[in-house]
N, C-alpha and C positions, 0 to 999 in steps of 0.2 A: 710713738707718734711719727708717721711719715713728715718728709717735706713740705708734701701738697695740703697737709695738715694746720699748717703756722701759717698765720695772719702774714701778707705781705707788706709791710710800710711802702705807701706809694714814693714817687719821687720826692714830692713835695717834701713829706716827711720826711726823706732821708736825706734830701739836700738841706732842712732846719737843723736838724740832729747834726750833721756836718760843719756847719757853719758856726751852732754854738760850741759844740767842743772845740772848735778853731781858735773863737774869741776867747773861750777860756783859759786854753794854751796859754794862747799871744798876751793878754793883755793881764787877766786876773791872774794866774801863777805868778808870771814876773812881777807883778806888783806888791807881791807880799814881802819882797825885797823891802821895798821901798816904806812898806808901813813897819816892821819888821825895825828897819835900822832908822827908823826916825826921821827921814829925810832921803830927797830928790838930789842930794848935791854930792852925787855917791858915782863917777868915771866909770867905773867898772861895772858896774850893776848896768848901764845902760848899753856898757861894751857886750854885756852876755846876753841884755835886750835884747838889742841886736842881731848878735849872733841866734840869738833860739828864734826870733820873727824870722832870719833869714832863712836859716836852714828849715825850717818848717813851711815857707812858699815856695824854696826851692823844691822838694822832695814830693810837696802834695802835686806840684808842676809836673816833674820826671812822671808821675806815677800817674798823672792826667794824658799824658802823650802817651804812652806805653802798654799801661791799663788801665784804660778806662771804667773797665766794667770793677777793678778790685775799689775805687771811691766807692761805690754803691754799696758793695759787701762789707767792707769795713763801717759805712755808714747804718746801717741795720745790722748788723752782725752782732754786737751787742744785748741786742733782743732776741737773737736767734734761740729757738727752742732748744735744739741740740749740741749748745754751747756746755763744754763738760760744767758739774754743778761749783767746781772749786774755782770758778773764775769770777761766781758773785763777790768773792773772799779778794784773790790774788789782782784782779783786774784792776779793782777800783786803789788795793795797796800800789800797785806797783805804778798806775798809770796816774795817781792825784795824791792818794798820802804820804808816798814815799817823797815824790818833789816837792811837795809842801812841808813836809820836813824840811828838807834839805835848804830851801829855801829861805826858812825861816831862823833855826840857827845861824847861818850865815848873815841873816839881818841883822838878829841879835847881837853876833858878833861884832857885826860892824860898830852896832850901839854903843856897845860897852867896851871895844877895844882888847876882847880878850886877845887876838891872835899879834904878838907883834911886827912892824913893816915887814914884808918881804923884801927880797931885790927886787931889782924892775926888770928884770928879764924874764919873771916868775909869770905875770898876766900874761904876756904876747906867747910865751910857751906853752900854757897852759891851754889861751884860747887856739893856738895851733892843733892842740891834740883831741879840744873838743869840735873843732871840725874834724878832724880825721874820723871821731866817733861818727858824729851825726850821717858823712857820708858814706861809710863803710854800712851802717843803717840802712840810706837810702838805695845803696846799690842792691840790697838784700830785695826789701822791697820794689825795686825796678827787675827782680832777675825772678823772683816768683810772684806769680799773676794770682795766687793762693793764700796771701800776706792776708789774714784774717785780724783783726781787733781780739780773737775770742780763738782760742782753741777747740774748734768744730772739726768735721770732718765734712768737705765741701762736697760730697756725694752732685747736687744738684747744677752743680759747675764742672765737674769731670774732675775732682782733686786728683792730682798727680805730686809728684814728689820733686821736690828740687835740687838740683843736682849741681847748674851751673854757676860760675861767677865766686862769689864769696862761701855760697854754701859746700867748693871745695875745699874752705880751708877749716872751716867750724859750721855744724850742725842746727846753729840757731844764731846766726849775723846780727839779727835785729835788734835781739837782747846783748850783744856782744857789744855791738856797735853803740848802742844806748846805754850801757852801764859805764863804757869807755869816758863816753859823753859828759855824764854827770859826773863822773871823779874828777872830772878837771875843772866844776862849777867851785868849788871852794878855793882852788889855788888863782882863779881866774879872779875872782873877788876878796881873794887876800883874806881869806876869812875860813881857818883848818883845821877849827870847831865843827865844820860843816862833812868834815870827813864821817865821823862819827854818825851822822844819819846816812850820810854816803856807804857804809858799809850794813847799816840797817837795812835799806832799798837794795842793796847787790844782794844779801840774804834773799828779801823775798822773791826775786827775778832767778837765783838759783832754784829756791824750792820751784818758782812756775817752770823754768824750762826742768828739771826731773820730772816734775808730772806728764809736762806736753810730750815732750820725748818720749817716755815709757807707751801712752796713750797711741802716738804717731807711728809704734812700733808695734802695737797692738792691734790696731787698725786702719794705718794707711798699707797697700799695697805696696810693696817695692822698698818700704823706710828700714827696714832691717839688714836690706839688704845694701843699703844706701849707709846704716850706721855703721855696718864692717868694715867698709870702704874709707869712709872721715869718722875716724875713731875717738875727737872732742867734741863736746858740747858748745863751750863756751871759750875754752882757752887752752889753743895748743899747747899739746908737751904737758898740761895739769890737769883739766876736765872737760 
């Protein structure tokens, strides 16, 4: 099926689609915190509020002044016809069950107290490193104009290969930068029960970037020759 083949969502559509994946983010994911550990009277869970509302207006910002036109692709992209077929699978693991997971033990925890105190220097470091995640994320996203939701080949956009910024240091930033992110939501909430679905979610974001990779070397122009050059996926010096 060509391009000119697939139904186009208008704007309307793709700024609603937009807008609700936002609230979902922002509002329903963190919340499962909250019902999860039995109560609102939880410092930290509002500290990582925080932190994930903020960095997710910052990054949809960067990436509104920059590229503009990639809000729109990422907001249909999803639906796109020639989204490979293993993203019905990995997309919705990696981008809703996996943090919902994560999310959710670490409620748990809080409820019943399995993880005992940490030090106090354990939150502020932690939420330290999960910005560092989020924005090494958002640079990835600010340096390729190509940032899809869905592993496609942007034929209709002129896909090109990213080379600049973070993509010289690893091959796939975005998941680099977001895995990073989430390992530090259990130590940030004092709660490292939550590791355990934490390395559940880093599984399934390894198997998506082997497939994207393979795929992106299969058929983007240039990406092979781009993988000799940055020889890790995800993690210098390992993979």
């Amino acid at each position: 099926m060509s391009d000119s083949d697939s139904p186009t969502p208008t704007a309307p559509q793709v700024k609603a689609g937009a807008i609700l994946a936002f609230v979902v983010f922002i509002l329903l994911l963190p919340g499962v915190l909250y019902l999860a550990a039995g109560t609102f009277r939880w410092p930290a869970a509002w500290l990582y509020h925080g932190l994930t509302a903020g960095g997710a207006l910052l990054s949809r910002g960067v990436v509104a002044l920059v590229h503009r036109d990639l809000l729109a692709e990422r907001g249909q992209s999803r639906r796109a016809k020639d989204a490979k077929p293993y993203e019905r699978l990995l997309l919705p693991l990696v981008g809703v069950v996996g943090p919902l997971a994560i999310l959710i033990v670490c409620g748990l925890d809080k409820r019943w107290s399995w993880t005992p105190p940490l030090p106090g220097w354990v939150t502020p470091v932690a939420a330290a490193v999960f910005i560092a995640g989020y924005a090494f994320a958002t640079w990835a996203m600010a340096t390729n104009r190509f940032f899809s939701a869905v592993m496609r080949i942007q034929r209709e956009r002129g896909h090109q290969v990213a080379t600049g910024g973070p993509y010289r240091i690893v091959r796939h930033p975005g998941y680099a930068g977001g895995t990073l992110a989430f390992a530090a939501i259990p130590f940030i909430l004092g709660t490292l029960w939550g590791l355990a679905a934490v390395a559940g979610h880093a599984a399934a974001v390894v198997v998506r970037t082997a497939l994207e990779d393979r795929a992106l070397q299969a058929e983007l122009p240039g990406y092979r020759e781009y993988a000799e050059r940055t020889r890790y996926r995800l993690l210098p010096g390992v993979w």
